[in-house]
LUMTISE-578935 format. One line per field, with one value per atom (N, C-alpha, C, O): atom name; x, z, y; residue number from 1. Coordinates in nm, 2 decimals. Layout:
BEGIN
atom	(CA,...) $
px	(X,...) $
pz	(Z,...) $
py	(Y,...) $
seq	(NUM,...) $
//
This chain:
BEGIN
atom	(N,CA,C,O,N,CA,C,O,N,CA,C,O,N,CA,C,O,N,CA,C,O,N,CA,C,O,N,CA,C,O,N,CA,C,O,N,CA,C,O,N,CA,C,O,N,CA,C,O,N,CA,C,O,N,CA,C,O,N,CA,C,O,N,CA,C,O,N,CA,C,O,N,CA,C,O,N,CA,C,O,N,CA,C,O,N,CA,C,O,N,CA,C,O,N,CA,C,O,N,CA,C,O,N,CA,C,O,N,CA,C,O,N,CA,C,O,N,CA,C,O,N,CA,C,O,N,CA,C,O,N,CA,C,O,N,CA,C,O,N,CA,C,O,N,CA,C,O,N,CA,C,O,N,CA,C,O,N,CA,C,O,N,CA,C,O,N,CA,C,O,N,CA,C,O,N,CA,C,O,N,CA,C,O,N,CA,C,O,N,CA,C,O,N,CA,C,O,N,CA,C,O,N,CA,C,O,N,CA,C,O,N,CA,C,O,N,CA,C,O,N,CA,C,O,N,CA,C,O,N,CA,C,O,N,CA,C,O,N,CA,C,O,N,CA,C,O,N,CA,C,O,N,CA,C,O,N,CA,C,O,N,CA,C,O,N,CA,C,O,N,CA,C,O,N,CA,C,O,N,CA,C,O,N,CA,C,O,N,CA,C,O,N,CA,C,O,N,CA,C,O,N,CA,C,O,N,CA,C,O,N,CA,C,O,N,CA,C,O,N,CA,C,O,N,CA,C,O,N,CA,C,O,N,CA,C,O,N,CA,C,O,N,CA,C,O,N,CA,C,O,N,CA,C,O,N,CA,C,O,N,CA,C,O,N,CA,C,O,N,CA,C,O,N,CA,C,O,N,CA,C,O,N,CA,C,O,N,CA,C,O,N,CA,C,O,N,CA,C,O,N,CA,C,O,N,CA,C,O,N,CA,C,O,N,CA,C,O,N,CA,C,O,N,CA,C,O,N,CA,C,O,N,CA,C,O,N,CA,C,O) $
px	(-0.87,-0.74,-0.69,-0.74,-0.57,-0.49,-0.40,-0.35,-0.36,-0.24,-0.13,-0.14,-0.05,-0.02,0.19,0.28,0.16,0.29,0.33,0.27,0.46,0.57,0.67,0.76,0.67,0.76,0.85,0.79,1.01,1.04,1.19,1.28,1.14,1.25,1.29,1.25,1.43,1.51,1.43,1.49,1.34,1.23,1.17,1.19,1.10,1.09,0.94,0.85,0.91,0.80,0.77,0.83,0.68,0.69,0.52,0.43,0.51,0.42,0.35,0.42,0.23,0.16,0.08,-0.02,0.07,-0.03,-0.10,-0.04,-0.22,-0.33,-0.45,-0.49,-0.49,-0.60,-0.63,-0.55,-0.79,-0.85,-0.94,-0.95,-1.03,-1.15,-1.09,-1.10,-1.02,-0.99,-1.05,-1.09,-1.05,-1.08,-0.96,-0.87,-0.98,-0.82,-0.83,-0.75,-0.95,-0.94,-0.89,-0.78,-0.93,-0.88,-0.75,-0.71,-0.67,-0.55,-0.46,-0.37,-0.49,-0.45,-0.42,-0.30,-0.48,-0.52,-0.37,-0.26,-0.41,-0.30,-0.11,0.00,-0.12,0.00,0.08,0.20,0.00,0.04,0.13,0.18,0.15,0.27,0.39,0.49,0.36,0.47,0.54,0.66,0.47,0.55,0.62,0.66,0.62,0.64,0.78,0.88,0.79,0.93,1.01,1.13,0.95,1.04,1.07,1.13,1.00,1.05,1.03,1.11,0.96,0.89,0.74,0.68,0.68,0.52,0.50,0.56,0.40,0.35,0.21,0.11,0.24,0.12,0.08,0.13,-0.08,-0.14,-0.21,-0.23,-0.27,-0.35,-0.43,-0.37,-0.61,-0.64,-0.74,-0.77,-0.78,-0.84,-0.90,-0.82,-1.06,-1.09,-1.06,-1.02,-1.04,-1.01,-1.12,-1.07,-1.20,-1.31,-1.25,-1.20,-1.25,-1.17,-1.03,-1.01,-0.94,-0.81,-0.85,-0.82,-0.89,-0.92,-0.97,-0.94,-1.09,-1.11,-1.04,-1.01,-1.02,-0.86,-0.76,-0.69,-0.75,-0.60,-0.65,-0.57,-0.78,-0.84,-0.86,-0.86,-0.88,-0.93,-0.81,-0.81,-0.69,-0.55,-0.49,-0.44,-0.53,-0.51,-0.32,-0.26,-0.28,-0.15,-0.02,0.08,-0.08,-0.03,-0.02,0.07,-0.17,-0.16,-0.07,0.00,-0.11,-0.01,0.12,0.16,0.17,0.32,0.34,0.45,0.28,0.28,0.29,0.32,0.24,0.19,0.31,0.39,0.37,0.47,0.67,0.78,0.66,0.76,0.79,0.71,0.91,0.97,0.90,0.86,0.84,0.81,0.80,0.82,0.79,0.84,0.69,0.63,0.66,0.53,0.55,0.62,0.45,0.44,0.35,0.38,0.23,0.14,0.15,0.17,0.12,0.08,0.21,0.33,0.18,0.35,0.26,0.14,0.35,0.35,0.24,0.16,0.22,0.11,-0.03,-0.15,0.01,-0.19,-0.20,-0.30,-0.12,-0.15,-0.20,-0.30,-0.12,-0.21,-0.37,-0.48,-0.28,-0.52,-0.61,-0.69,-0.58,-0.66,-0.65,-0.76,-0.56,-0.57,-0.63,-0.68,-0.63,-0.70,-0.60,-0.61,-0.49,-0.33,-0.29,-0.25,-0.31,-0.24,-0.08,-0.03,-0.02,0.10,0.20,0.27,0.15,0.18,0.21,0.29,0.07,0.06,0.19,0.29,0.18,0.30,0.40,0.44,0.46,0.65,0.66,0.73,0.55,0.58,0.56,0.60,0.52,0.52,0.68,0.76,0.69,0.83,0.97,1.07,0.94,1.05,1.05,1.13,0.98,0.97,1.09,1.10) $
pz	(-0.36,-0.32,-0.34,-0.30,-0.42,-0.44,-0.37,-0.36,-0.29,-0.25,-0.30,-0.27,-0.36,-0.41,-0.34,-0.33,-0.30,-0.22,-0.28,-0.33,-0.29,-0.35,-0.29,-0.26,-0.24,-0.19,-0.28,-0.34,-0.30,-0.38,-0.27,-0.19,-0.32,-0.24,-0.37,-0.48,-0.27,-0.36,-0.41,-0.49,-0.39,-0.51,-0.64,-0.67,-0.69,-0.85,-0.81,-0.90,-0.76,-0.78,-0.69,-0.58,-0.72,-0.66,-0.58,-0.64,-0.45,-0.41,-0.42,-0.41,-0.45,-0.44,-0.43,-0.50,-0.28,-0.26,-0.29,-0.28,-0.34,-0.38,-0.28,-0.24,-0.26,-0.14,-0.24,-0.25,-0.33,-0.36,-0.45,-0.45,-0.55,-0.62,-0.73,-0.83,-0.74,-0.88,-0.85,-0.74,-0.96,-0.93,-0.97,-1.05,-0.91,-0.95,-1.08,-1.12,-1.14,-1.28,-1.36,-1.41,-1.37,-1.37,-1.36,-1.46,-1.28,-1.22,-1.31,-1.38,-1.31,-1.37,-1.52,-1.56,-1.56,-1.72,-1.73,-1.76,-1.68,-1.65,-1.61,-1.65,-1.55,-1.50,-1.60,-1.60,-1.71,-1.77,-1.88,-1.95,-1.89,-1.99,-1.89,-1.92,-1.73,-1.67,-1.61,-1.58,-1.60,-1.56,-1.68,-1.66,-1.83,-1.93,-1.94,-1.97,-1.91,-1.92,-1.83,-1.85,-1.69,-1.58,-1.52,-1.42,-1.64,-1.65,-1.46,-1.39,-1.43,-1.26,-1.26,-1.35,-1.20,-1.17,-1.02,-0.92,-1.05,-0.96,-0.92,-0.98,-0.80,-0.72,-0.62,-0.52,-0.75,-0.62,-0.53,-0.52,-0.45,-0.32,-0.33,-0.29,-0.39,-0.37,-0.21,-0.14,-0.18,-0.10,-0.13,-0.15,-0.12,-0.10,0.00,0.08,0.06,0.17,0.29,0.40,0.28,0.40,0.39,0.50,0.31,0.36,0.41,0.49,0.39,0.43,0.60,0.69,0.62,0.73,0.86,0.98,0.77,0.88,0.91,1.02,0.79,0.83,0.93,1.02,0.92,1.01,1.13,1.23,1.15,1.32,1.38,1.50,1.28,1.34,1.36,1.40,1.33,1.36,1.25,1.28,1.11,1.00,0.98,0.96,1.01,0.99,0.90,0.93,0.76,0.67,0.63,0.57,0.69,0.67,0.78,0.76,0.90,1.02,0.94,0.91,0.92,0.88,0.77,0.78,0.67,0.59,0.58,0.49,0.72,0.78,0.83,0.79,0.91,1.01,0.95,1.01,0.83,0.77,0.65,0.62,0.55,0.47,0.40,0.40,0.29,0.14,0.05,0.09,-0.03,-0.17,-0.23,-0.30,-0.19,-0.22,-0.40,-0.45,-0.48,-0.63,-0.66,-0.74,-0.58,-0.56,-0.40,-0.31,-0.40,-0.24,-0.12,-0.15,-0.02,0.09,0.21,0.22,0.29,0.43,0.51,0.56,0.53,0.62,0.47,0.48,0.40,0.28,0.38,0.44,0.38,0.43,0.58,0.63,0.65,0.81,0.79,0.81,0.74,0.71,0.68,0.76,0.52,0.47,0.65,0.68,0.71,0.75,0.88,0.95,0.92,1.07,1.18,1.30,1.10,1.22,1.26,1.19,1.38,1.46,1.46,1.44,1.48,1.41,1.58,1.60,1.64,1.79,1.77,1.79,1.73,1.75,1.65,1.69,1.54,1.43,1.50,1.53,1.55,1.61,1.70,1.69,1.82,1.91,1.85,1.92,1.76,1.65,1.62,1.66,1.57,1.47,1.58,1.54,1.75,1.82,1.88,1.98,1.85,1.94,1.90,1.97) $
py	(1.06,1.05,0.91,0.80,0.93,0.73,0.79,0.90,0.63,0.58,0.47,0.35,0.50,0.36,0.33,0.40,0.21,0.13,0.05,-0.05,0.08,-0.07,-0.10,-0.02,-0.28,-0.30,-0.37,-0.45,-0.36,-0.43,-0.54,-0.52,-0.63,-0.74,-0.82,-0.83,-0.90,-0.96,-1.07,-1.14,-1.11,-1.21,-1.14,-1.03,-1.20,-1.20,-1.12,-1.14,-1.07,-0.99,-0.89,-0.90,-0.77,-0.64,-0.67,-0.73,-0.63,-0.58,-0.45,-0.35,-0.44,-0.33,-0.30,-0.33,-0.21,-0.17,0.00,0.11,-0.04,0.10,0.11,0.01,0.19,0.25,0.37,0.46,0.36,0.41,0.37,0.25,0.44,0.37,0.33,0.40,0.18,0.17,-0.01,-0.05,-0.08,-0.23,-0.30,-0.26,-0.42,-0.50,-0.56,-0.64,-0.53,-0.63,-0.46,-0.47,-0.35,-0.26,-0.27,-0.32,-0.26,-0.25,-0.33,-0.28,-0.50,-0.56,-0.54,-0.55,-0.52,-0.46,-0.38,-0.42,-0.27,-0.16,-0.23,-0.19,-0.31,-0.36,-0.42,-0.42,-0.49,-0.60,-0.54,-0.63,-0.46,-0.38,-0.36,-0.41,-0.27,-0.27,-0.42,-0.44,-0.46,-0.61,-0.71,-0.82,-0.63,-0.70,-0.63,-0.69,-0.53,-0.39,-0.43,-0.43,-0.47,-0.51,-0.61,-0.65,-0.67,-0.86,-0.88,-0.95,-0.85,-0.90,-0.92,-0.86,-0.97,-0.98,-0.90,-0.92,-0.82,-0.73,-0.81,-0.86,-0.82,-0.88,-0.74,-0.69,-0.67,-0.60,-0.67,-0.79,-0.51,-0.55,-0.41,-0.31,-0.40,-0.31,-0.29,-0.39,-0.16,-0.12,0.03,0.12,0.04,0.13,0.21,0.12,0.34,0.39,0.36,0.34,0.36,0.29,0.15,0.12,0.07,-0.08,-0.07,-0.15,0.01,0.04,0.08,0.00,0.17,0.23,0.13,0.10,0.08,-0.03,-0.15,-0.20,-0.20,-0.34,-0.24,-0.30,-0.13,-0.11,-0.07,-0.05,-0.06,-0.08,-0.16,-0.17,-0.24,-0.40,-0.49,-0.60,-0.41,-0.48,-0.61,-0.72,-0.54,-0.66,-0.60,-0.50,-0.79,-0.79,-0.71,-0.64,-0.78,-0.71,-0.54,-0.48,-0.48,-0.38,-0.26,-0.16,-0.33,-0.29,-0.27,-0.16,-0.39,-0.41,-0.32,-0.26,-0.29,-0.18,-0.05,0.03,-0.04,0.15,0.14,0.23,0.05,0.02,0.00,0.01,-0.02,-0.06,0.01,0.10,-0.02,0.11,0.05,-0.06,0.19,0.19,0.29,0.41,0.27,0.39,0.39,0.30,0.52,0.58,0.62,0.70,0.53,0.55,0.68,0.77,0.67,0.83,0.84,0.75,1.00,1.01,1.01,1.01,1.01,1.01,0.98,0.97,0.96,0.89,0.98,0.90,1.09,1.21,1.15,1.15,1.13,1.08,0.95,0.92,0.89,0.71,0.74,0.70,0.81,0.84,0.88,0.84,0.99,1.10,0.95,0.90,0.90,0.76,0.66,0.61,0.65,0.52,0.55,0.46,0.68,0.73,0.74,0.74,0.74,0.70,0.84,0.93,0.84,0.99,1.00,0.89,1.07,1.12,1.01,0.91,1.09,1.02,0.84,0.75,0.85,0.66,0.64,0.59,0.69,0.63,0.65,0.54,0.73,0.79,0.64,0.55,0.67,0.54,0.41,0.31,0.38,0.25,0.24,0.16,0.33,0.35,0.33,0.27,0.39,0.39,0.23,0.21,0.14,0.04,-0.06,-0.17) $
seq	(1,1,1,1,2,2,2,2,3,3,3,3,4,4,4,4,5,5,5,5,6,6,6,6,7,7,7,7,8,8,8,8,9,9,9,9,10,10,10,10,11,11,11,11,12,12,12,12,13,13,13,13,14,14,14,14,15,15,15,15,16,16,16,16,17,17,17,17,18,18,18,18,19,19,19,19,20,20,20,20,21,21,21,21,22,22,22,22,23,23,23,23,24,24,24,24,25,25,25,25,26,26,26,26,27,27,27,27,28,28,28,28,29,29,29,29,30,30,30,30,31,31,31,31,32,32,32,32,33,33,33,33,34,34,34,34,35,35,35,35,36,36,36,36,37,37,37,37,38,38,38,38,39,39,39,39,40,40,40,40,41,41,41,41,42,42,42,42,43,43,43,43,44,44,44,44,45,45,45,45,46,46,46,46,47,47,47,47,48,48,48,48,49,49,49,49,50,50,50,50,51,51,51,51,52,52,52,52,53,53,53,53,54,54,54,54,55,55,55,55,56,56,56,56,57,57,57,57,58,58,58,58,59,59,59,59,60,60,60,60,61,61,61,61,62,62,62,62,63,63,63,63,64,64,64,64,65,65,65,65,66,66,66,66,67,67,67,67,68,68,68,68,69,69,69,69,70,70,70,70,71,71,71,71,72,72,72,72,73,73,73,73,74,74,74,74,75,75,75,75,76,76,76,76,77,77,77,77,78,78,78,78,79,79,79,79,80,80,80,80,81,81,81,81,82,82,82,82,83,83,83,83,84,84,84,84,85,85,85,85,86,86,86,86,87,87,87,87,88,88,88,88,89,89,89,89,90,90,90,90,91,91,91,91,92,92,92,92,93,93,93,93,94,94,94,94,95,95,95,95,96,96,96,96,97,97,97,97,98,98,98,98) $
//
């Protein structure tokens, strides 16, 4: 199972995050045509799903803020990122109403 997240902001480059078995020199490889088309630089961020899972228990910032905040799912949707991240539907709603 991939997850892949992009955030895109008014700066010159795209965030993205992947949660599955790929490597970032992998990834990289792959990127370097899309970031030539969209004249932006893509700064990933990979994670296996066992590393995703455990950073978001252990209360890692960025990834909180990720589970927690808008994004435009490239693979996968919002109920894959709970299952992968161990996030109960409950905890998300009261995250989201705060």
């Amino acid at each position: 199972m991939g997850i892949n997240w992009a955030k895109f902001t008014a700066s010159d480059y795209i965030d993205l995050l992947v949660v599955g078995e790929v490597t970032l020199e992998d990834l990289l490889a792959r990127l370097a045509d899309v970031e030539r088309s969209l004249g932006r630089a893509v700064n990933p961020t990979v994670y296996s799903a066992t590393e995703f899972k455990s950073k978001l228990a252990s209360g890692n910032h960025f990834l909180n803020s990720v589970v927690r905040g808008e994004k435009v799912f490239l693979i996968g949707n919002e109920d894959e990122l709970r299952e992968v991240g161990g996030i109960r539907l409950a905890e998300s709603r009261a995250d989201q109403s705060r």
